[in-house]
Structure formats: structure tokens, C-alpha cells
N, C-alpha and C positions, 0 to 999 in steps of 0.2 A: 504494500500500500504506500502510493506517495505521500510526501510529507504535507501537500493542499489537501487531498482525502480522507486524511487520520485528523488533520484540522478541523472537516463537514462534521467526523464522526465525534467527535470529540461536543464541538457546537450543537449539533441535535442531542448530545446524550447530556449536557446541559441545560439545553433548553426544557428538555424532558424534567431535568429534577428541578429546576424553577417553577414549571410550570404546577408539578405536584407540589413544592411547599408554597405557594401564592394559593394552591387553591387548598389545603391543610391549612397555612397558616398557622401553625402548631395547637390548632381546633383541636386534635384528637387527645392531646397530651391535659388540655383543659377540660375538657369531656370525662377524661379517664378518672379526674383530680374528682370532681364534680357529684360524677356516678357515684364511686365508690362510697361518697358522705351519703348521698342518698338514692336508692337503687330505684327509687317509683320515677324519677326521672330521664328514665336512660330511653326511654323511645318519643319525647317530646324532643329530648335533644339530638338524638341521633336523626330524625327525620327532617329537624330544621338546618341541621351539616348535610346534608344531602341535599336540599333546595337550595341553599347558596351553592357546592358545588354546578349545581345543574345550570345556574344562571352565571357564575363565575365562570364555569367550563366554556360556557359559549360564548362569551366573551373572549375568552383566549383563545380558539378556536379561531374566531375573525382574524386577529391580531395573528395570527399564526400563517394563515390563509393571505393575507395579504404580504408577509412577509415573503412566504413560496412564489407566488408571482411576479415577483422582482428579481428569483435568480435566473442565471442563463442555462443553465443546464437543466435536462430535461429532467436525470434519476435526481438531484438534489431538489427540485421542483416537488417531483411526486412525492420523495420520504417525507419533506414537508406539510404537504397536505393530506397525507396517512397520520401523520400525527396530531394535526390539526384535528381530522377524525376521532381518532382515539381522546381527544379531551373533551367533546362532549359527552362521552359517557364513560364518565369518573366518579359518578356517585357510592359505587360499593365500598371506596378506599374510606369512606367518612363511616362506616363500619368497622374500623380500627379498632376503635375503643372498646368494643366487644370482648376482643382475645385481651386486652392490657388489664381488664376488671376483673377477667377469670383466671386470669394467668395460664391462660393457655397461648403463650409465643411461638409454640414449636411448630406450628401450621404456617405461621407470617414467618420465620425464618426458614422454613424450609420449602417456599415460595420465592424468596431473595437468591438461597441457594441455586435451585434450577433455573431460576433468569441467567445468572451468571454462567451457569453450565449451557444454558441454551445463548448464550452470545459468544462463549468460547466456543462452543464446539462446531456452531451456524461460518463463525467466522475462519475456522480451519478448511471446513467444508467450503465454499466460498474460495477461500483459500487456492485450492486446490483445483475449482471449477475455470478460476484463471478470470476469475469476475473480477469486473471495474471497479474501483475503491470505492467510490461516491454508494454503490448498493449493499453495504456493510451496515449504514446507520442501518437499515430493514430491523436487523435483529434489535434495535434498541426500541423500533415500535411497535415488532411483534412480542417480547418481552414486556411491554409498558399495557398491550392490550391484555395478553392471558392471565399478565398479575391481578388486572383489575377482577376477569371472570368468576375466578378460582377464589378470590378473595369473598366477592359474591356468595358464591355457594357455601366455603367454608362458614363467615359467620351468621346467616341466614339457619344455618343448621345448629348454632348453636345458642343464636335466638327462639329460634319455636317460632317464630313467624317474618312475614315480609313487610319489612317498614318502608315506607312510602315517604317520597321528600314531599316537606310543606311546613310550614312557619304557623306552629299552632300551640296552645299550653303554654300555661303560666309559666311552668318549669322551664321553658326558654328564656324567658324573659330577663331572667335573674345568671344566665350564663352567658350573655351577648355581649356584654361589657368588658367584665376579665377574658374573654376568650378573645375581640376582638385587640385588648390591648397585648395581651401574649401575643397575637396570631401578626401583630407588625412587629412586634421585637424577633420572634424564630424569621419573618422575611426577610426582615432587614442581617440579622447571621447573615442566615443562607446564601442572600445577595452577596454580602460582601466576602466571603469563600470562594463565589463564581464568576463572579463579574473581572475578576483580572482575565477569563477567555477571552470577554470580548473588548476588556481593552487592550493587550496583544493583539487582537485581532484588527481592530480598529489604529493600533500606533505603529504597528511591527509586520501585519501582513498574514498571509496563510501559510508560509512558509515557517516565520517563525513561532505561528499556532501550530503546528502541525511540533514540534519539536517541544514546545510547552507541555502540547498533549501528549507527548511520551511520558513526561516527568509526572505529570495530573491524573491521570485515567489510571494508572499502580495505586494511588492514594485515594483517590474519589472513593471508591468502595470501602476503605476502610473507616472514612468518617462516621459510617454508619453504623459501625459494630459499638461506641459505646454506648449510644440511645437505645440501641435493642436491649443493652444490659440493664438502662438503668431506667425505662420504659415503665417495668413490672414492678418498681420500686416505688414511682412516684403514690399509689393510692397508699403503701403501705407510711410511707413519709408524709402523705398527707395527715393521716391519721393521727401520728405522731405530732408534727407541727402544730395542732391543736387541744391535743391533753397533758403534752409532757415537754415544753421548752426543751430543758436540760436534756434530755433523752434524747429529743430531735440532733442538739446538736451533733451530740456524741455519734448518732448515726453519720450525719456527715461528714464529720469529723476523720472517722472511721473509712468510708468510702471515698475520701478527697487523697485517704494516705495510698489506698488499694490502686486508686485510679493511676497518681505521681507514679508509683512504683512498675505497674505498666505500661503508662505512656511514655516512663522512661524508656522500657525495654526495645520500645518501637523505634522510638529517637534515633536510639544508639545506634541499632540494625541498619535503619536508614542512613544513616551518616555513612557510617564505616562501609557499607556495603553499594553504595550508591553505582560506583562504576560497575560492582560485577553483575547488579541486576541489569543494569542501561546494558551490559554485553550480552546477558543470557534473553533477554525478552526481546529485544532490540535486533540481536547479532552484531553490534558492535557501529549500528549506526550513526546515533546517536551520540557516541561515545566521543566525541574528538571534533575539532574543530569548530567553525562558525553557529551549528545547531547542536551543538553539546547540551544537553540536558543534565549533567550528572549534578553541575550548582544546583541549578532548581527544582531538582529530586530532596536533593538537602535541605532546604529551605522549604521544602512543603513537607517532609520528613519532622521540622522540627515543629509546623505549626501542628502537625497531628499526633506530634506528643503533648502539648498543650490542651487540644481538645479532649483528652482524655480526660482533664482536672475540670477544664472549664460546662465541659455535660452535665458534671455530678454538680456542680454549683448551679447551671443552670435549673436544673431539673428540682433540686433542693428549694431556691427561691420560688419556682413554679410553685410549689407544696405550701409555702411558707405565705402566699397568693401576692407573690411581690413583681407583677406582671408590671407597672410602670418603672419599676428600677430597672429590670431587664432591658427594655423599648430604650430609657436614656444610654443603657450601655452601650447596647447597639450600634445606637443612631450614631454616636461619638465615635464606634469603633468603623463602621464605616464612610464616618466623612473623613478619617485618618486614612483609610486603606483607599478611595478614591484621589487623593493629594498625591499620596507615593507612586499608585501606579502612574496616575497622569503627568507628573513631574518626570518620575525616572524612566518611564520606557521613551521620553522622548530623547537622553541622552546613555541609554542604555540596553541591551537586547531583552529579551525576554525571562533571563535567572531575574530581573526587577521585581520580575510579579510575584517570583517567589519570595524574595524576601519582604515585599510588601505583605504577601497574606503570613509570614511567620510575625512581623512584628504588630500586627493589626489582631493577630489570637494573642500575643503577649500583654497587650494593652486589656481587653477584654476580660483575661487571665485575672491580672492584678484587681481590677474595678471589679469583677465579680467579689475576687476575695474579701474587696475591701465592703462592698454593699453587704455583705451577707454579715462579717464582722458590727457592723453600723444596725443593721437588721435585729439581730439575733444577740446583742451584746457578747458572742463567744467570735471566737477564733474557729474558722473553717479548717486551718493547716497549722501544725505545732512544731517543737524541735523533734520528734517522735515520726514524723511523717519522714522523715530524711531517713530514718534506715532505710526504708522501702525504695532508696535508689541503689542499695549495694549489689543487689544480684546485676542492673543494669552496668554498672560500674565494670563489675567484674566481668560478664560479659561483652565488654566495648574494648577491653585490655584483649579477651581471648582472639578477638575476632580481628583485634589489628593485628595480629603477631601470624593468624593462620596462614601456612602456604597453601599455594594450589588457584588450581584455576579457576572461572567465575564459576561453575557449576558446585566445587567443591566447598567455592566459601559461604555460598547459600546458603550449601546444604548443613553446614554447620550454623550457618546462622540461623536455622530455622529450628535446628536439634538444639543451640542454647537458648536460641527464644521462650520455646517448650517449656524446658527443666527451667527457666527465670521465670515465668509466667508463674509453672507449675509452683514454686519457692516461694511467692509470692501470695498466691491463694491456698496455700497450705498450712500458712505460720499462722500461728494460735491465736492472731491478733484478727484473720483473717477468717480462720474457725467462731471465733466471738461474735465476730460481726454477722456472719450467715445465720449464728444461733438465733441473737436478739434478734435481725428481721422473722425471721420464723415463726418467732413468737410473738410478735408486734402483730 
């Protein structure tokens, strides 16, 4: 795939996840909060998440639809108004909240999973058929359609019945306000996580998108593994946020030390390993020269050891109902992150974006610590939380030293990922912590 077509695919599988959190708005994450206090609710609200979807979808849709008309190519044309298709009918995704109040996640992750399995394996196939780059996004909009399906059926069945969009019950009424003001603090993140595509795209070209998107599309997917962890968490922290301060905090407390200690592990991997993945995935494309990606692997390496801390705090203040603190972090952290990209991609290539989006999560990092500290009178992160970087530590020493080629030092990095990870959710501190939500 050229470097202009891995750029399309990159831009449509963007646009895709914009489009889904504009029309989420982190509604479900507020719904779940919601529910959980009171369960006679849950299908006044779920059916009024679904009638904004329905009129929000078609909305983007347009916006989507007009966009495809303006490019010249005929396949970038059509993926674009395949996708424009698939957002009108997004309604079943406002069914989320469903599996987060049962605790039943293993159905929505193992829906994420086969996406991913079905965009690898479409795209080796493809691959192989010796098909034009530009018809690769396909798998980002047939992935974005059968999620929806399958999502459908799943929680409908474990509803007992089929909710229907429409703006009705009191019990709406009183979730439109905090849901609306979470729902611009999660877009405005999200925006500014995504929006360096298209300012590379817009300051730097398709070329040097297309080289971005090597470094970005390894990381994209993993942004999302700590909200699926910390998803199931948030009713049971609501709960607490409300009869037991102290308790609350200690929860977080607790989870802000688990998260540092992993998002270390990620950091480290990322850093030290940056060339040999750009060699193994890439074949060494990437790897050298004018569209080297290996900086900007780094620098989005480190901002997604940061989101590991910055989810649990988010997710914490969600419970805590501190949805306007959130919206001011935001907004601040992205009129920081729109400054840097527009400033420095215009005097420098595309590794800009990436250290604009690591220091725009570092900003957000500290301002969450510190709102929640302001919030809650305790401390989110102690001197106690810093053991939880020595497995990473020790692991960033093993993996500089390892010989051998990019496949061998993976492979190891993947085998001490494990065993640090493993170290990590094993220690008694990490035992305590699973006990009390258990029992919460």
C-alpha cells in the first residue's frame, strides 16, 4: 500500500471513530453512572440515546456525503458514502450501557476483537488479490457496520425486549444535562487525540499522512483497552462516590497506582522498541529517512502511557458527577494541542504531531490530578504509587541490552511485557484492590 492510500485508510478509520464518539459523546459512560443509582430508568434513557443518535447520525451522514463528492477518485468516493450509510443506523451502539450495568463486557470485547481480526485478515487477503490501496478502508466500514448488528442482537437479548428511540419520561429529563456536559468534555479528548490526522494532512500532505499513519494506527487501538477496563468500574465507583468519601478515594487511589504501573510498561516497550516494530510491520519502510516514523511512534508511545492514568481519573471524576471540570480540562487541553500542531508542523514534518499529542495528554495528566485533589480533598497518586514503575524500569534496562533482530526483540518484549503486567496485577496491593471492588 502507498504511502497516499495508508493516509485514505488511516483518514476514514478516523473519521469513523469521531464520528462514533460525536455521536456517544460519552452518553453511555453517563447512562451506565445513572442506571446503576436507579435501575426503573434505564429504558427512558436508553430510548432517548437512540433518538439523538438517529437525528445526530443523519446529520453526519450529510456532512459525510458531501464530503465524498468532492474527492476525485472514484473507490475513495464510494468508501465515503458507504460510510456515510452506515451512520444512519447507529442506534444499537446507545445500547452500550446495557452490558456496563451487568457486567457483562465479554460480548463488546469480543466484538472489538473480531473487527480487528476481520481488518487484518480482509487486509492480507486484499493483500494478496493485488487490490488498489484506496479499497482497504472497505474493511473499516464493513467492521463499523456488523459491530453495530451484532451489538443489536446481543443486548436486545439481554434486555427482554426492543427499545425504540424517542424522547419520553421524566427519567430523561434529569440525565440530559450531566450527560450533555460529559458528552462535550469525552469530544473534545477525543478531538484532540485525532485531529493532528488532519492537521498533517492539511500542513504536511498525504505523503507525510500516510507515514504519520504508520506510527498512529499501532496505537489507535490500544487507546481503547483502558476504558474497556475501567468501563465496569465506573457504577461500582459511583456507588462509592456517594456513601463513602474516604473509601472512594482509596479506590482511586489504588487504581491510578495499577494504571502508572502499566502505562509504564507500555511507554517503555514503545520507546525502546520503536525501530524494531516500524521494521517488523513496516518491512523497514518507514524506518529511515524523510518519512521515518520511528520519533512519532515515541511520542505517541508516551502519550499512551499517560492515558493509562489519565482514564482512571477521568472515569473516577465521571462517578464523583464532576462533568464540568472534565469539559474545562479538555477544552484547555485542546486549544494547547491545536497551537502546537499549527505552529510546528509548519516548521517541522510530521514527528510534531506526535509530540504535540504527548504533551497535550501530559497537560491533561497533571489538571486531572490536580481537579480531583481540589474535588475530593485527597491525593489521587502518593509516594507509594512509584513502586508500580519498577517492573517497567526493569524491563526498559532488559530490552535495551537485548541482541537480535526486530522479530527477536519483540518477541521479548512482548514475553517481558507479560511477566511486568503479570507483576503488577498480582502484588497484594493489586489483590486488595480486586477484593474491595468485589465487595463494593
Amino acid at each position: 500500500m502507498s504511502a497516499a492510500a495508508f493516509g485514505f485508510f488511516s483518514l476514514v478509520g478516523t473519521i469513523l471513530i469521531l464520528a462514533r464518539k460525536f455521536l456517544d459523546l460519552g452518553l453511555s459512560n453517563v447512562a451506565a453512572r445513572d442506571i446503576a443509582a436507579d435501575a426503573q430508568r434505564e429504558r427512558p434513557i436508553l430510548e432517548g440515546m437512540m433518538a439523538y443518535r438517529r437525528v445526530a447520525g443523519a446529520v453526519m451522514a450529510l456532512s459525510l456525503v458531501a464530503f465524498a463528492l468532492v474527492q476525485k477518485g472514484q473507490t475513495e468516493r464510494a468508501v465515503l458514502l458507504a460510510a456515510g450509510l452506515v451512520l444512519l443506523f447507529t442506534e444499537p451502539a446507545a445500547l452500550d450501557p446495557v452490558f456496563q450495568v451487568r457486567q457483562a463486557q465479554g460480548a463488546p470485547a469480543l466484538l472489538n476483537v473480531l473487527g480487528g481480526v476481520l481488518v487484518l485478515g480482509g487486509s492480507i487477503w486484499l493483500r494478496r488479490l493485488d487490490v488498489a490501496g484506496a479499497a482497504f478502508a472497505w474493511l473499516l466500514v464493513a467492521r463499523e457496520g456488523l459491530t453495530l448488528l451484532f451489538t443489536k442482537v446481543l443486548a436486545e437479548r439481554l434486555l427482554g425486549y426492543h427499545p425504540k428511540p424517542g424522547f419520553r419520561g421524566r427519567a430523561l429529563q434529569a440525565f440530559v444535562g450531566p450527560a450533555l456536559t460529559f458528552g462535550l468534555a469525552s469530544l473534545v479528548y477525543t478531538i484532540y487525540f485525532h485531529c493532528d490526522v488532519f492537521f498533517v494532512y492539511a500542513l504536511r500532505g498525504k505523503e507525510e499522512l500516510g507515514a504519520y499513519a504508520a506510527a498512529f494506527r499501532p496505537i489507535n487501538p490500544l487507546l481503547l483497552l483502558p476504558w474497556l477496563l475501567m468501563v465496569p468500574m465506573i457504577p461500582v465507583l459511583t456507588t462509592t462516590a456517594a456513601s463513602d468519601r474516604r473509601r472512594f478515594a482509596q479506590q482511586v487511589r489504588s487504581a491510578c497506582g495499577l494504571a502508572l504501573g502499566i502505562g509504564a510498561c507500555g511507554l517503555v516497550a514503545g520507546v525502546v522498541l520503536a525501530p524494531d516494530l516500524v521494521q517488523l510491520l513496516y518491512r523497514g519502510r518507514y524506518l529511515s529517512g524523510p518519512l521515518s516514523c520511528v520519533a512519532a511512534f515515541r511520542w505517541l508511545a508516551i502519550a499512551l502511557g499517560q492515558v493509562c492514568v489519565t482514564t482512571v481519573l477521568t472515569a473516577s471524576l465521571l462517578a464523583d458527577r464532576r462533568e464540568k471540570l472534565l469539559l474545562t480540562i479538555g477544552i484547555s487541553a485542546l486549544a494547547v494541542n491545536a497551537v502546537l500542531n499549527l505552529v510546528l508542523l509548519r516548521h517541522y514534518n510530521f514527528t510534531a504531531a506526535g509530540f504535540a499529542t504527548a504533551v497535550t495528554e501530559f497537560l491533561f495528566l497533571v489538571c486531572a490530578l490536580a481537579g480531583f485533589q481540589i474535588a475530593s480533598g485527597r491525593s489521587a497518586m502518593g509516594m507509594q504509587s512509584v513502586a508500580y514503575l519498577a517492573p517497567a524500569v526493569v524491563m526498559g534496562v532488559l530490552l535495551y541490552f537485548l541482541p537480535g533482530a526486530a522479530a527477536v526483540r519483540v518477541s521479548g518484549g512482548i514475553v517481558l511485557g507479560a511477566l511486568s503486567v503479570a507483576v503488577i496485577l498480582w502484588s497484594p496491593a493489586a489483590r486488595r484492590f480486586r477484593q474491595g471492588m468485589r465487595a463494593a
